[in-house]
C-alpha positions as CSV (number, residue, x, y, z in Angstrom):
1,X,137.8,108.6,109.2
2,X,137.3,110.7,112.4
3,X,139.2,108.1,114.4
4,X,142.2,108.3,111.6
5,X,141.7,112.3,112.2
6,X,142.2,112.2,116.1
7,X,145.2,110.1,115.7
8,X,146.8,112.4,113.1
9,X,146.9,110.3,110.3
10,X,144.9,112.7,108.2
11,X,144.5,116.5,108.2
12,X,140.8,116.2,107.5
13,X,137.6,114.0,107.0
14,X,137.6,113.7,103.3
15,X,134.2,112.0,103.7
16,X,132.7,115.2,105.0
17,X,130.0,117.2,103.1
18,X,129.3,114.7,100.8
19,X,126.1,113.7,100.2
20,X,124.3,110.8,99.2
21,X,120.8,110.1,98.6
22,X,118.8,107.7,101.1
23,X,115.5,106.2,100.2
24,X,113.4,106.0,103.7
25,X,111.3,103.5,101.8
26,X,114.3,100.8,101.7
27,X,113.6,99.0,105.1
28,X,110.0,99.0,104.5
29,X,108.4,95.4,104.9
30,X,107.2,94.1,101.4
31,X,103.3,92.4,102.3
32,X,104.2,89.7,99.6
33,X,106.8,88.1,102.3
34,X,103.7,87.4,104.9
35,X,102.4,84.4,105.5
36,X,98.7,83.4,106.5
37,X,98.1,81.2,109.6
38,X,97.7,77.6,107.4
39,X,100.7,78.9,105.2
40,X,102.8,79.2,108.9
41,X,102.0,76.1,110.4
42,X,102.4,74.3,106.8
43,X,106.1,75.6,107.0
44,X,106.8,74.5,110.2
45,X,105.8,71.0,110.1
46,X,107.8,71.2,106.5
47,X,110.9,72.0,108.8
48,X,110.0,68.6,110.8
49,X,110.8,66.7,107.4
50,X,114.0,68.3,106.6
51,X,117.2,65.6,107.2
52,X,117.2,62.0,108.2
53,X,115.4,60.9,111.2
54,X,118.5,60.3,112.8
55,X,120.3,63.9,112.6
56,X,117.1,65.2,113.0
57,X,118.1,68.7,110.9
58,X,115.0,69.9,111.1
59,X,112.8,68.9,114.0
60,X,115.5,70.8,115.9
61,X,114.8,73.7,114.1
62,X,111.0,74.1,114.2
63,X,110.7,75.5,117.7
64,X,113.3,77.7,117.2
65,X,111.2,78.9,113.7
66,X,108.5,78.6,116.0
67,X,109.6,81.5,118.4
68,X,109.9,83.7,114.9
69,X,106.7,83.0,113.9
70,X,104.6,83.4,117.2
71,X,107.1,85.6,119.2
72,X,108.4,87.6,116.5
73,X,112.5,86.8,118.2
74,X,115.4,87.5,116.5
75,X,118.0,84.8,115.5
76,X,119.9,85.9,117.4
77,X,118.1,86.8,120.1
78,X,117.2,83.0,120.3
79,X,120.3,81.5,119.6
80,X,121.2,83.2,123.0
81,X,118.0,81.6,125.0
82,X,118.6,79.3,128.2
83,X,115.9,77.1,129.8
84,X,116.4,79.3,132.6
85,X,115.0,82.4,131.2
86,X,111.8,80.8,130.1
87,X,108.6,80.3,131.7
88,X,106.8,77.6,130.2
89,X,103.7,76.5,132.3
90,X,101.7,73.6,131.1
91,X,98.4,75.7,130.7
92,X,98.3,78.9,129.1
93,X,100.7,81.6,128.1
94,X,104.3,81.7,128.8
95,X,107.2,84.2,128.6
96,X,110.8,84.1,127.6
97,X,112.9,86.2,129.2
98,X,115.4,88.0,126.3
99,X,119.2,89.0,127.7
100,X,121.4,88.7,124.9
101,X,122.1,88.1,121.8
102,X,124.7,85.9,119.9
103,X,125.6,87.8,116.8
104,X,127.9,86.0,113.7
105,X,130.4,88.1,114.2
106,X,133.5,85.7,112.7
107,X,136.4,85.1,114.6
108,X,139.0,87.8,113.1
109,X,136.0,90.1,115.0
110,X,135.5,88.9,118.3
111,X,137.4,89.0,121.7
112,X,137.2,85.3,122.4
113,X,138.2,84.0,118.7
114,X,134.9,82.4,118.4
115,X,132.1,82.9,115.2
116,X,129.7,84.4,117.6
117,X,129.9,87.5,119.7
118,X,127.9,87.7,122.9
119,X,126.0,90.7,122.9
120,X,123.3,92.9,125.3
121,X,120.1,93.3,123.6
122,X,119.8,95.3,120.5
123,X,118.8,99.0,121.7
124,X,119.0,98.6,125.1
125,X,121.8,98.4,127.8
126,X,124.1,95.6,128.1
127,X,122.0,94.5,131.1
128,X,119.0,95.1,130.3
129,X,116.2,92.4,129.5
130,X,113.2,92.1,127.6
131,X,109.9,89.8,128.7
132,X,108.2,88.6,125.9
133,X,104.7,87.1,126.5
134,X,104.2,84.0,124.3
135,X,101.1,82.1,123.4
136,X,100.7,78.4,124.7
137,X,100.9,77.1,120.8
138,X,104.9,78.5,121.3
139,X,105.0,77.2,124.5
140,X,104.0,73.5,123.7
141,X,106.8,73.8,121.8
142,X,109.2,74.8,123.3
143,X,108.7,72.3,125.9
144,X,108.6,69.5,123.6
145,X,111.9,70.7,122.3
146,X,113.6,70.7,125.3
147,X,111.9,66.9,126.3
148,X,113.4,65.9,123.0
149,X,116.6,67.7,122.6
150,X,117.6,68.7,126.1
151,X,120.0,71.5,126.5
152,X,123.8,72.5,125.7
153,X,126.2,72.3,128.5
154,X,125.7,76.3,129.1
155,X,122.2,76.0,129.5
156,X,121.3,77.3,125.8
157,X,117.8,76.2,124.2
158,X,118.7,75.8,120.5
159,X,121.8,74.3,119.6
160,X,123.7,72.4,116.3
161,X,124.0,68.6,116.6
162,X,127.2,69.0,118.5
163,X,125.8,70.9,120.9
164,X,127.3,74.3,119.8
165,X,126.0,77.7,119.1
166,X,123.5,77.5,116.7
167,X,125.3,79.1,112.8
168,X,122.9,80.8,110.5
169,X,124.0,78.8,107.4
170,X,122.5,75.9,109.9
171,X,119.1,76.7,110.3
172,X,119.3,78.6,106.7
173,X,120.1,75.9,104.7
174,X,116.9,73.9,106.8
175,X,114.8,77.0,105.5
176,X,115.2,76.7,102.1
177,X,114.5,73.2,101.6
178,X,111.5,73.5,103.5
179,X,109.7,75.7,101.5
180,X,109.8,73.6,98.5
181,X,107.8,71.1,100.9
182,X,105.1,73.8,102.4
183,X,104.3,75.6,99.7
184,X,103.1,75.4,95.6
185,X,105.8,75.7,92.9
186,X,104.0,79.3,92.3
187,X,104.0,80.1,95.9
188,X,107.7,78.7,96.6
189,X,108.9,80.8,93.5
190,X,107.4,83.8,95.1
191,X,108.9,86.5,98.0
192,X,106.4,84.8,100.4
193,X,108.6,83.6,103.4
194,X,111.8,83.4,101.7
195,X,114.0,84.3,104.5
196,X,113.5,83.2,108.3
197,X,113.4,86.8,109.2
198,X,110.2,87.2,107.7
199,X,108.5,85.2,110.0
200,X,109.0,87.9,112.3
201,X,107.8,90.5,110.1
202,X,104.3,88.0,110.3
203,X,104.0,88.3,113.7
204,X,104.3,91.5,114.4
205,X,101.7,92.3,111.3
206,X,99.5,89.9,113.1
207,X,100.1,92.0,116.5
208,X,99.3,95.1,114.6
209,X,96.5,93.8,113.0
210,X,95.0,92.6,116.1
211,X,94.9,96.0,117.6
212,X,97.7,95.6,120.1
213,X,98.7,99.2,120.2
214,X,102.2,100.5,118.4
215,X,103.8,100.9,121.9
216,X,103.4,97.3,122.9
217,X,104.3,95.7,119.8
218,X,107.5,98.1,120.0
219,X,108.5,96.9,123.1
220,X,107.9,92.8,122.5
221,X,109.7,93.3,119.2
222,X,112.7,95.1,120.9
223,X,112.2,97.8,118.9
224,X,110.9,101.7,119.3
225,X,107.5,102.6,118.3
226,X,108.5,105.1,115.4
227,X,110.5,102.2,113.6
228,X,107.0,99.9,114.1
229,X,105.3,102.7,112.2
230,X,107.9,103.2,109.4
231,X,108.2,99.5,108.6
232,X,104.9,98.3,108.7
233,X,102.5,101.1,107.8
234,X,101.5,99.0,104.0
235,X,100.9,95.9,106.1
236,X,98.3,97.1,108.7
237,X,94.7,95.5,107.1
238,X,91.3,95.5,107.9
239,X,90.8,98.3,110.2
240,X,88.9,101.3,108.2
241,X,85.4,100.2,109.2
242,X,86.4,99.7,113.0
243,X,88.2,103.4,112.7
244,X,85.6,104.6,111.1
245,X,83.3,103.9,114.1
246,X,85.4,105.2,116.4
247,X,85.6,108.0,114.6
248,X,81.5,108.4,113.7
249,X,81.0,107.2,117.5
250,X,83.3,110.0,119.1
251,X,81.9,113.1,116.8
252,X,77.9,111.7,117.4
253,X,77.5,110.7,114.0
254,X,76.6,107.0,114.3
255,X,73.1,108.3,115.4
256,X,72.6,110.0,112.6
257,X,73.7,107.4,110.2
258,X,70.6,105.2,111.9
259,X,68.1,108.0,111.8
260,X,69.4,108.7,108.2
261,X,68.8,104.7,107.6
262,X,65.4,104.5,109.1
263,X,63.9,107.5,107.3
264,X,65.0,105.8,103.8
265,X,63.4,102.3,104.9
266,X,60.5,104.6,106.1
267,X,60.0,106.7,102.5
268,X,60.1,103.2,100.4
């Protein structure tokens, strides 16, 4: 509307002053859609059953669920991954480098005609890049993958079985049949794990969860720290006794609570 306003098509931004009501709770992550650690690795070796042995639908697909899971990447993100920009020793942790993304776009939406767009990083400058420190679980996998699948001619990771940018209907489509395979009718019925996406939303609980602070998860998930705190405050568990420590440690109460303690055992 401003743009049709600048260019003298309209007098005015008819859209202006009105107002519409936003609920700040509507990008909040649901806990129901997290998995547990057996219910992850249950659904990725469900993906290795999807499709005939030959076409190999889903073993393609379960490092690339994989990076979700453990790394907490975007699609996108990964759809965008060359061999080049990972690090994947034989021992120990590993790191992808992140430098673009490859967005469905469509082709009445892109420059070059094609479905996907290539993209910077989201948040960041178009040259920026983003390390991402991944554990050797991810990066056994990854380096099967590549054993097994190779590489497209452009040096891209994940690809369809033609070799082409990896669609979301694609690995969708894998998604949804292997949850049938991973989890009970109750459980499969359920929000648990419905979309790929979610797996992301499980690692970066996890992060949280282990106590890697709101600043460092921000920055692995590509995100800023405020957004971290919106989205996942109902998902943080288990940490009231530790913070209650800290907190009885810092003001000198833990002595007391022992001194309290002691005297009871004494007067019995």
């Amino acid at each position: 509307m401003e743009y049709a306003v600048e260019s003298g098509y309209l007098d005015e931004n008819p859209l202006a002053g009105m107002k519409r009501s936003v609920s700040k709770s509507d990008d909040v992550v649901d806990p129901r859609v997290l998995v547990n650690g057996v219910q992850g690795a249950q659904l990725l070796t469900a993906v290795s059953y999807v499709g005939s042995v030959h076409r190999n639908r889903g073993r393609r697909l379960v490092a690339f669920f994989g990076r979700q899971l453990y790394a907490a990447i975007r699609p996108a993100e990964a759809v965008g991954l060359r061999e080049e920009d990972c690090h994947l020793p034989e021992k120990g942790w590993g790191t992808l480098r992140l430098r673009e993304t490859r967005p469905v776009s469509g082709k009445s939406w892109t420059d070059s005609g094609n479905r996907h767009d290539r993209r910077g990083l989201k948040s960041r400058e178009i040259k920026a890049d983003r390390p991402v420190p991944i554990p050797p679980v991810l990066v056994a996998m990854l380096r099967d993958h590549i054993k097994e699948f190779g590489k497209a001619t452009d040096g891209r990771i994940f690809s369809n079985e033609r070799g082409a940018v990896l669609g979301t209907s694609s690995y969708w489509r894998v998604w949804q049949e292997a949850r049938p395979f991973a989890l009970p009718p109750d459980r499969a019925a359920a929000p648990l794990a419905r979309r790929p996406y979610d797996l992301r939303h499980t690692c970066i609980t996890n992060w949280l969860n282990a106590g890697v602070p709101v600043a460092e998860v921000a920055r692995r998930a590509g995100n800023s720290p405020e957004v971290i705190h919106r989205r996942y405050e109902g998902c943080i568990d288990g940490h009231e006794e530790l913070n209650n420590a800290k907190i009885a440690k810092a003001m000198g109460w833990d002595d007391v609570g022992e001194d309290a303690q002691e005297g009871e055992e004494g007067g019995s």
